[in-house]
PDB file of N, CA, C and O in Angstrom:
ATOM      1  N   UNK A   1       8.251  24.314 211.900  1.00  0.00           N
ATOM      2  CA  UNK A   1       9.031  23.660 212.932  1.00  0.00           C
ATOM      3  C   UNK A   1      10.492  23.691 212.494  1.00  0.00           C
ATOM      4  O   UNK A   1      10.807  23.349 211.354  1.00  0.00           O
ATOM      5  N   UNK A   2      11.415  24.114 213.429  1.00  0.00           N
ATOM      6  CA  UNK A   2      12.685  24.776 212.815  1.00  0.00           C
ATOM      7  C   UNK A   2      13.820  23.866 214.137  1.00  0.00           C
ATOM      8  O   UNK A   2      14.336  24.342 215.148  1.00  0.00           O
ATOM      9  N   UNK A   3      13.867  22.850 213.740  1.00  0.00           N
ATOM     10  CA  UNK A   3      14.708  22.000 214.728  1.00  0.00           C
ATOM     11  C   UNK A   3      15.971  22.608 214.967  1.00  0.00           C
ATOM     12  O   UNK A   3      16.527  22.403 216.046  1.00  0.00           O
ATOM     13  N   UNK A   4      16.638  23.522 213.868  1.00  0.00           N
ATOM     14  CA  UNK A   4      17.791  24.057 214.630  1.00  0.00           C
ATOM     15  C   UNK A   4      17.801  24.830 215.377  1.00  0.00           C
ATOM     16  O   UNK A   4      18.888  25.372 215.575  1.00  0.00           O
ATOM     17  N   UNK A   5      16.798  25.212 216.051  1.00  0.00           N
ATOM     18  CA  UNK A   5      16.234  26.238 217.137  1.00  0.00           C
ATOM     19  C   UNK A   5      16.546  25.515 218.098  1.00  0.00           C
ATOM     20  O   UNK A   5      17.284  25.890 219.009  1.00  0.00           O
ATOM     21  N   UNK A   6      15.931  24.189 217.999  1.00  0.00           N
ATOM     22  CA  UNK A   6      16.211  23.312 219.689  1.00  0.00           C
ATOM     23  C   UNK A   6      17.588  23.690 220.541  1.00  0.00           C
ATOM     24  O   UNK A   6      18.553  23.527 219.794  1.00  0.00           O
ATOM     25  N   UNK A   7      17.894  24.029 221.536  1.00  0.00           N
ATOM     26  CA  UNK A   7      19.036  24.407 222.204  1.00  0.00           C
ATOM     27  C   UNK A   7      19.855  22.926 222.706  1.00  0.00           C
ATOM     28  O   UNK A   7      19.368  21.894 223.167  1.00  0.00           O
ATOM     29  N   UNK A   8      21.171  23.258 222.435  1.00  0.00           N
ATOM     30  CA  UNK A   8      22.227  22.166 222.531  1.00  0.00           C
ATOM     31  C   UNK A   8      22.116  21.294 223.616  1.00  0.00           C
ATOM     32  O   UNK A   8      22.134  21.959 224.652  1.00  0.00           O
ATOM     33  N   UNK A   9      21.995  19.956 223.861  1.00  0.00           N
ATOM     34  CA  UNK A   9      21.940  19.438 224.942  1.00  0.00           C
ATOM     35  C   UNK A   9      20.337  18.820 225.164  1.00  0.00           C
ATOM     36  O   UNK A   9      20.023  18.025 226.050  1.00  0.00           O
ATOM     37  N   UNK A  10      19.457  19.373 224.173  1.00  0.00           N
ATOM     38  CA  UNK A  10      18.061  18.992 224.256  1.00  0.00           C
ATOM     39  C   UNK A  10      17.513  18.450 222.871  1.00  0.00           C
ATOM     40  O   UNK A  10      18.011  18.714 221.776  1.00  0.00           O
ATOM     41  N   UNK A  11      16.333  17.595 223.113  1.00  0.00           N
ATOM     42  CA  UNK A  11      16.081  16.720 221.974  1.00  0.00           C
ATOM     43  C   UNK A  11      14.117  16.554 222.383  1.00  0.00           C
ATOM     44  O   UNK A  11      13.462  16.096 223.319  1.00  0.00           O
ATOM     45  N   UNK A  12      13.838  17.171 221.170  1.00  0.00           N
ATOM     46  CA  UNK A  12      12.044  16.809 221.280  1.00  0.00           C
ATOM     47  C   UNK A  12      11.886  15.728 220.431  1.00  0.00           C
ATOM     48  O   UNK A  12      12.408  15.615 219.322  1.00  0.00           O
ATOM     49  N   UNK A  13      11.121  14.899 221.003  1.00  0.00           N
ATOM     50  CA  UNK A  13      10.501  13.692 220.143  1.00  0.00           C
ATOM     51  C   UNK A  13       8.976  14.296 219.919  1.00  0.00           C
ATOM     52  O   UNK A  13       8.059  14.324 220.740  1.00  0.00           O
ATOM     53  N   UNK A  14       8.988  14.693 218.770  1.00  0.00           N
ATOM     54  CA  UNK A  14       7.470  14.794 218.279  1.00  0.00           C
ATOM     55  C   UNK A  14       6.828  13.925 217.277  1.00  0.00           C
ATOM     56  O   UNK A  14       7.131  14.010 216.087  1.00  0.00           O
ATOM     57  N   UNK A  15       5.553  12.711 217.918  1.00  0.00           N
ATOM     58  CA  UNK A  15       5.108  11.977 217.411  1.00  0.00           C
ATOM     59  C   UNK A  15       3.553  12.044 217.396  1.00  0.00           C
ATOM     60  O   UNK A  15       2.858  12.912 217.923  1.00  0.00           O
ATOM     61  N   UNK A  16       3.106  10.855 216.623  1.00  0.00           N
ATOM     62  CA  UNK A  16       1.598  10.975 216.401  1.00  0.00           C
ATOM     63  C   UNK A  16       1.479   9.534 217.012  1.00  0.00           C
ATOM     64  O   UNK A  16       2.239   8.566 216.969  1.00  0.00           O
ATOM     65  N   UNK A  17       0.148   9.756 217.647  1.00  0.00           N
ATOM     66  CA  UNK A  17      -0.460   8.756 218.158  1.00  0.00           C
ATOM     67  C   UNK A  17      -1.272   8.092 217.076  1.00  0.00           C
ATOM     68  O   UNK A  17      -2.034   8.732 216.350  1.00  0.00           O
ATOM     69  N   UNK A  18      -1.053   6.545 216.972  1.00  0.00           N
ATOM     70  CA  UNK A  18      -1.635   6.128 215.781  1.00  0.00           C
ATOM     71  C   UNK A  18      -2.751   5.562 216.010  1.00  0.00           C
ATOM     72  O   UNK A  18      -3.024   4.487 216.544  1.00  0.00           O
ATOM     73  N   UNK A  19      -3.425   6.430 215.530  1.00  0.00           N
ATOM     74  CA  UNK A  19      -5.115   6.513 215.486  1.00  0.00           C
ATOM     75  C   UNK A  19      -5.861   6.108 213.968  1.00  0.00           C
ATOM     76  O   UNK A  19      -5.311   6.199 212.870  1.00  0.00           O
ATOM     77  N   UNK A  20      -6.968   5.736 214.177  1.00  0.00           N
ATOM     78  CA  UNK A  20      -7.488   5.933 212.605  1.00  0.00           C
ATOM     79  C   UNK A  20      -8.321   6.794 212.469  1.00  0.00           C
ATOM     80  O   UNK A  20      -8.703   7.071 211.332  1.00  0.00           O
ATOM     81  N   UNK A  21      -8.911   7.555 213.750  1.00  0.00           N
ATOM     82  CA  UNK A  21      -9.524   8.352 213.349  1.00  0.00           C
ATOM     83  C   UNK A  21      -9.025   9.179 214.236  1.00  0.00           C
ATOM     84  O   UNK A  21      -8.233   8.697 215.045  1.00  0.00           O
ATOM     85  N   UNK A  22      -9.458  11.096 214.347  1.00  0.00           N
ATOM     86  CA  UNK A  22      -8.953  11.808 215.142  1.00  0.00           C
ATOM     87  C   UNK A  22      -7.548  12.026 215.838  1.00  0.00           C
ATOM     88  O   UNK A  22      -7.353  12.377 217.001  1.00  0.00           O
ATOM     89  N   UNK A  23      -6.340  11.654 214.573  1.00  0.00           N
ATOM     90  CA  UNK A  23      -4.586  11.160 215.720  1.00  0.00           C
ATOM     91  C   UNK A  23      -4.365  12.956 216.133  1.00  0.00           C
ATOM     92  O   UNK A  23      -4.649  14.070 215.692  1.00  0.00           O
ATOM     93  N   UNK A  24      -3.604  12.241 217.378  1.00  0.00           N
ATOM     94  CA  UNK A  24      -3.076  13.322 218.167  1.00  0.00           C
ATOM     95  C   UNK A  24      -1.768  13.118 218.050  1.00  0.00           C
ATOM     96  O   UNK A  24      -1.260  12.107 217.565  1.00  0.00           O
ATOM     97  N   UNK A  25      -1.047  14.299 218.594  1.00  0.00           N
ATOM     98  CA  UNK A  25       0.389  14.604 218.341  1.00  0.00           C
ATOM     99  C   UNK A  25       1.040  14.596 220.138  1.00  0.00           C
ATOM    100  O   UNK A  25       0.389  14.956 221.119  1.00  0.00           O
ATOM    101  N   UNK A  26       2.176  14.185 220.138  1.00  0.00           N
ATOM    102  CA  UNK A  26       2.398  14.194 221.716  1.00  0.00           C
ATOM    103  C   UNK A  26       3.641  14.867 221.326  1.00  0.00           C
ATOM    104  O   UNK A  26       3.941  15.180 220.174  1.00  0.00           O
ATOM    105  N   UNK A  27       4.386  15.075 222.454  1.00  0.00           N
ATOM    106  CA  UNK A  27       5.944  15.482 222.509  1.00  0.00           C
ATOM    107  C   UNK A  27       6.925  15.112 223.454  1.00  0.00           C
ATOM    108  O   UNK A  27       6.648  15.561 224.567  1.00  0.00           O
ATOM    109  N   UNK A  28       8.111  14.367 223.415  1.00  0.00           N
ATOM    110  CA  UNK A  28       8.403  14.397 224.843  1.00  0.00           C
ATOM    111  C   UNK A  28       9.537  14.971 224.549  1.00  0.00           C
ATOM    112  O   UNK A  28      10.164  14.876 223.493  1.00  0.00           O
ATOM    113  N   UNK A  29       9.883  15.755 225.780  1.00  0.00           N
ATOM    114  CA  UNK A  29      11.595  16.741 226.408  1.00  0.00           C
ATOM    115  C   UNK A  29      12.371  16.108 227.209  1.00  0.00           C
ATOM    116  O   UNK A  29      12.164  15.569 228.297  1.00  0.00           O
ATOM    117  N   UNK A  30      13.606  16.263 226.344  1.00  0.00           N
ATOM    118  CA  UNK A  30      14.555  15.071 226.734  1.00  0.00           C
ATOM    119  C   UNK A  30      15.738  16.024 226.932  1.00  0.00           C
ATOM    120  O   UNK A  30      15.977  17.038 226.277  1.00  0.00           O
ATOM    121  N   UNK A  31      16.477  15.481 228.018  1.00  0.00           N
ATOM    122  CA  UNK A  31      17.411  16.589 228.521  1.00  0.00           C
ATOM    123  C   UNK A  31      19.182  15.511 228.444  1.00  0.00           C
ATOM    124  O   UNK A  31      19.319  14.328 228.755  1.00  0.00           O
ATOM    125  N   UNK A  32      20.052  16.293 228.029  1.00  0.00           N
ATOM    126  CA  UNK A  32      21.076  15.258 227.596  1.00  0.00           C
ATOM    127  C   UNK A  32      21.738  14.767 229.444  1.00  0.00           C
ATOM    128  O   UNK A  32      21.164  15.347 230.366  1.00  0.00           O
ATOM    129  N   UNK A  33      22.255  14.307 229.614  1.00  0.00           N
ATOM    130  CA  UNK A  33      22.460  13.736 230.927  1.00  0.00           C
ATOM    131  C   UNK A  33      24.195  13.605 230.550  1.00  0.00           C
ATOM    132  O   UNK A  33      24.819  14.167 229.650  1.00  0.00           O
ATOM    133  N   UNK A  34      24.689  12.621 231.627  1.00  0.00           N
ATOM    134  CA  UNK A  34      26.249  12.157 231.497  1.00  0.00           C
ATOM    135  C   UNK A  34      26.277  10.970 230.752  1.00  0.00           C
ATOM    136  O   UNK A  34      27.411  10.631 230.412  1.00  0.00           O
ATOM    137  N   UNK A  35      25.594  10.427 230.490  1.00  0.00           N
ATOM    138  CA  UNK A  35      25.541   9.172 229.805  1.00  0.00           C
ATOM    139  C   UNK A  35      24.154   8.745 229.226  1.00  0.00           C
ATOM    140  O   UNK A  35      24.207   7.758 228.493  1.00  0.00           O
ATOM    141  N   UNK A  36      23.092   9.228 229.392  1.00  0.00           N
ATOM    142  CA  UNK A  36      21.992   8.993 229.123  1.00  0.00           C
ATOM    143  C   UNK A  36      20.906  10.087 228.443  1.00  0.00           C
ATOM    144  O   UNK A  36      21.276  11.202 228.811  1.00  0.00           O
ATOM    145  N   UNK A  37      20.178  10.157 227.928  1.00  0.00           N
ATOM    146  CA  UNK A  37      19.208  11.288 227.995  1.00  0.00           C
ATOM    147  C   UNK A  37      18.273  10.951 228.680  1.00  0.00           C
ATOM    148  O   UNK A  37      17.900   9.785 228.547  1.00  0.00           O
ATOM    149  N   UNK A  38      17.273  12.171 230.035  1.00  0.00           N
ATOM    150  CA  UNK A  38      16.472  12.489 230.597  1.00  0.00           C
ATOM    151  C   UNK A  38      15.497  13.248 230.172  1.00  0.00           C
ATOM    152  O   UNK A  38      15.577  14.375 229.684  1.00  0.00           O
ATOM    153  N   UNK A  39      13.792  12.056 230.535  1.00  0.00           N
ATOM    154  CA  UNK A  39      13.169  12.705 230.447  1.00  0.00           C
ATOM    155  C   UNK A  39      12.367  13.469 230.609  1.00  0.00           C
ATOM    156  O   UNK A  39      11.227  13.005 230.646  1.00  0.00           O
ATOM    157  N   UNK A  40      12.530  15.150 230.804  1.00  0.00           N
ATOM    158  CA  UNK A  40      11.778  16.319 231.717  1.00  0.00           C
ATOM    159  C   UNK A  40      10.472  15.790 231.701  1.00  0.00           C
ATOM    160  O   UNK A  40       9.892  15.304 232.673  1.00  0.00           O
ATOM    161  N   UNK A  41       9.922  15.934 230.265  1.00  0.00           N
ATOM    162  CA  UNK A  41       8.404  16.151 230.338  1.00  0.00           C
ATOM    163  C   UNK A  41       8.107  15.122 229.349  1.00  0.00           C
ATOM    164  O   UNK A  41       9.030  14.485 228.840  1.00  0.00           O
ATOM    165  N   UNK A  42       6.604  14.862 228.965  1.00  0.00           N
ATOM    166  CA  UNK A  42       6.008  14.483 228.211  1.00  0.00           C
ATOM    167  C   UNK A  42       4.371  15.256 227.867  1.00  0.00           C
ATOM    168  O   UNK A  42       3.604  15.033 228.803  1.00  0.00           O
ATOM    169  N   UNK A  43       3.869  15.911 226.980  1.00  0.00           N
ATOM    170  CA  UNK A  43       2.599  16.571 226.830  1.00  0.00           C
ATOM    171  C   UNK A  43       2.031  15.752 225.770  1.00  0.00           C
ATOM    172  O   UNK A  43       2.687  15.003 225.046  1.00  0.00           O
ATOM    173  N   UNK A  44       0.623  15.959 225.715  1.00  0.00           N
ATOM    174  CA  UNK A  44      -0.523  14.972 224.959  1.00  0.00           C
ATOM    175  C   UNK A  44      -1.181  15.584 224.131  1.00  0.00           C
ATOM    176  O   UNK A  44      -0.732  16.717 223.960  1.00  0.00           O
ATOM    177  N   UNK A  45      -1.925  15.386 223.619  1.00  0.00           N
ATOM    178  CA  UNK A  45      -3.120  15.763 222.973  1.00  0.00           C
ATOM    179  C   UNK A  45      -2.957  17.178 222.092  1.00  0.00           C
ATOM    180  O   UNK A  45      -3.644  18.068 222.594  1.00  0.00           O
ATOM    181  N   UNK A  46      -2.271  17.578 220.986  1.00  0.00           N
ATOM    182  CA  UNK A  46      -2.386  18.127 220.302  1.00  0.00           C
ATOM    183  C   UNK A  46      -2.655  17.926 218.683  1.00  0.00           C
ATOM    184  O   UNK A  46      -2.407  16.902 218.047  1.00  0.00           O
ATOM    185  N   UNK A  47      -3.171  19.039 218.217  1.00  0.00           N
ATOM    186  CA  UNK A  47      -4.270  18.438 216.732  1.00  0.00           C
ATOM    187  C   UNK A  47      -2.822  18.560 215.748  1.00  0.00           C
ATOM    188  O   UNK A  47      -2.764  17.643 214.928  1.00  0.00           O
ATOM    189  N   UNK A  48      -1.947  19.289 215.707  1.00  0.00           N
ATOM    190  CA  UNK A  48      -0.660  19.147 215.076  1.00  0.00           C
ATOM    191  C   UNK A  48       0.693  19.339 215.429  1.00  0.00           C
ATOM    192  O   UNK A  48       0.952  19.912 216.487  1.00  0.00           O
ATOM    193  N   UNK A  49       2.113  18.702 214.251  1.00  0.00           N
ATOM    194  CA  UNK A  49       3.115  18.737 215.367  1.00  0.00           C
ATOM    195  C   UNK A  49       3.497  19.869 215.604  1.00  0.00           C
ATOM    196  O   UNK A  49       4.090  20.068 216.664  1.00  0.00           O
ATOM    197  N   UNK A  50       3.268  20.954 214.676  1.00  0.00           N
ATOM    198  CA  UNK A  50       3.953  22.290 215.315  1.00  0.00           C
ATOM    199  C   UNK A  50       3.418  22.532 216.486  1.00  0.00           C
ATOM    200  O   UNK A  50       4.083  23.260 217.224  1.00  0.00           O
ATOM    201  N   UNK A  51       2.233  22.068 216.949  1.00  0.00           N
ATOM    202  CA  UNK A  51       2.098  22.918 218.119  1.00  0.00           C
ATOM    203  C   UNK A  51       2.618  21.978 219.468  1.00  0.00           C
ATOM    204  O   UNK A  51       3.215  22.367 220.472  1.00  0.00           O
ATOM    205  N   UNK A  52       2.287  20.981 219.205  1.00  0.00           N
ATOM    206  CA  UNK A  52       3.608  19.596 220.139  1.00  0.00           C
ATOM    207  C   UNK A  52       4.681  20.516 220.434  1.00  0.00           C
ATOM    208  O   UNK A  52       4.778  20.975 221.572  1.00  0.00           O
ATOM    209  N   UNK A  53       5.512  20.836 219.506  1.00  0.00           N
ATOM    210  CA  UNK A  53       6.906  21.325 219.244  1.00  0.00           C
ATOM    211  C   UNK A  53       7.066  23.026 219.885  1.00  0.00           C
ATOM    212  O   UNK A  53       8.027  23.564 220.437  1.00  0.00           O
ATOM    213  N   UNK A  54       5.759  23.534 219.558  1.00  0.00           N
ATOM    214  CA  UNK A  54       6.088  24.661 220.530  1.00  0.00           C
ATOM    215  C   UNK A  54       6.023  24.523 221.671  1.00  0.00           C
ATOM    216  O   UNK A  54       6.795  25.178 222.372  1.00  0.00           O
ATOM    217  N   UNK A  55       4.979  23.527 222.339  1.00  0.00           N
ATOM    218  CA  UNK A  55       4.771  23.311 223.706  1.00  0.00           C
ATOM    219  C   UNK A  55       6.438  22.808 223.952  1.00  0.00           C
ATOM    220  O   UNK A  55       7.163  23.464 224.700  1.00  0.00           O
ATOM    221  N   UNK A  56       6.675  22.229 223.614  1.00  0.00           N
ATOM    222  CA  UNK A  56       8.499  21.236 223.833  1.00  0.00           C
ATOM    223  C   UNK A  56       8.833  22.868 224.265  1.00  0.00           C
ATOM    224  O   UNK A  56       8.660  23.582 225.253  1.00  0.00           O
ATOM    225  N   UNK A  57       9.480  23.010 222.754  1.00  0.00           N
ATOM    226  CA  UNK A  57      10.504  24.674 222.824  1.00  0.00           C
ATOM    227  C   UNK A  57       9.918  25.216 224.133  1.00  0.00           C
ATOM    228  O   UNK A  57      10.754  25.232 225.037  1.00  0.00           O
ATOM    229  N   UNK A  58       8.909  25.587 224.415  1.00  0.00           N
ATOM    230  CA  UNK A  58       7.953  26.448 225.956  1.00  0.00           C
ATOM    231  C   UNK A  58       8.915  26.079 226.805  1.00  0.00           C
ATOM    232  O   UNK A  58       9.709  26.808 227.400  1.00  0.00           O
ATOM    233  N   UNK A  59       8.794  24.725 226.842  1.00  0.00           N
ATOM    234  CA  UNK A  59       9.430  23.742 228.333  1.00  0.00           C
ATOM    235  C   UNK A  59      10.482  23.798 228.361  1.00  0.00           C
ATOM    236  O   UNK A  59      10.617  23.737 229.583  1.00  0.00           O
ATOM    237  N   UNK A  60      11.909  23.906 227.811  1.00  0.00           N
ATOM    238  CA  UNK A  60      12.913  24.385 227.637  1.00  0.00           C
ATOM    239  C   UNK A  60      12.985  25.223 227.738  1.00  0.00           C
ATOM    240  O   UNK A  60      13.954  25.469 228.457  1.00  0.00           O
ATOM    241  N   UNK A  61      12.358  26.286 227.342  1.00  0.00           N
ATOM    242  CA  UNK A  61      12.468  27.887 227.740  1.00  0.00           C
ATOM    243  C   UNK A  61      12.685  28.333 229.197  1.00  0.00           C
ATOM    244  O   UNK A  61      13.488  28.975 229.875  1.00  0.00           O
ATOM    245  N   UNK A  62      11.406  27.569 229.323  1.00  0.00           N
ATOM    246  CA  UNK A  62      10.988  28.239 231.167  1.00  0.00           C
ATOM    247  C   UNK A  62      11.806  27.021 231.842  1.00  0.00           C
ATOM    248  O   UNK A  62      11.864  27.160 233.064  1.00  0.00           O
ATOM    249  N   UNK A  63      12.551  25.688 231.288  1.00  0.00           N
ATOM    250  CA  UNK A  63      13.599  24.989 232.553  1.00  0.00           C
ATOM    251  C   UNK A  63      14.559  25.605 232.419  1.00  0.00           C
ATOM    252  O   UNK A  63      15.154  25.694 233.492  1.00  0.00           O
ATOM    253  N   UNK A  64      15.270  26.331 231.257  1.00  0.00           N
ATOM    254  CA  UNK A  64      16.760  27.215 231.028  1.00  0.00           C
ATOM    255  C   UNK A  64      16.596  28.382 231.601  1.00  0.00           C
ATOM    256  O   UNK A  64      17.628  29.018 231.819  1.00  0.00           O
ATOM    257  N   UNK A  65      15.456  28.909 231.950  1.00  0.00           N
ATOM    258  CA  UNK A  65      15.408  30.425 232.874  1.00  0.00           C
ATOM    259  C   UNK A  65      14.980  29.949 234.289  1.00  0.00           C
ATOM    260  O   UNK A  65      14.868  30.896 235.068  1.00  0.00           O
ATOM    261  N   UNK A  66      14.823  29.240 234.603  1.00  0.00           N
ATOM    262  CA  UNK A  66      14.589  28.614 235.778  1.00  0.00           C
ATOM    263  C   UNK A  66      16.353  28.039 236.583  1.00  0.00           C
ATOM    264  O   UNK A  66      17.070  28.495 237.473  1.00  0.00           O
ATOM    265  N   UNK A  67      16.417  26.897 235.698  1.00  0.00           N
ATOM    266  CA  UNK A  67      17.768  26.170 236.055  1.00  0.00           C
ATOM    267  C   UNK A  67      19.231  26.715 235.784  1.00  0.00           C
ATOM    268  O   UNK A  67      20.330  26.514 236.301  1.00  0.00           O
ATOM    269  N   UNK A  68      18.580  27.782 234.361  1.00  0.00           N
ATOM    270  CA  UNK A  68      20.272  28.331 233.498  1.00  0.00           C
ATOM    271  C   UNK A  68      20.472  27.445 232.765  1.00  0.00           C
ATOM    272  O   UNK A  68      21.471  27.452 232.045  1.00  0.00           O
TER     273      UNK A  68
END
């Protein structure tokens, strides 16, 4: 997981759901705003954070080729 990859203006929160048994990893995509940060997305249920974090990076990908 290589956070200086994240593109300027965007911020992934990648956390674990605190479990005692079986924790999952979530992610949420946060988009910088005029005063606030917005949040695009939120995804669930993954077994680790890299893969949280690629799903994030994904979602940024396809809103910056979508939106610019």
């Amino acid at each position: 997981m290589n956070t200086n990859s994240i593109p300027k203006g965007w911020w992934l929160n990648v956390t674990v759901m605190a479990r005692k048994e079986n924790p999952e990893w979530l992610v949420g995509v946060l988009r910088e705003g005029k005063g606030v940060w917005i949040t695009e997305a939120a995804f669930v249920n993954f077994k680790t954070p890299d893969e949280a974090y690629k799903k994030g990076m994904a979602f940024i990908e396809k809103y910056n080729e979508k939106y610019g």
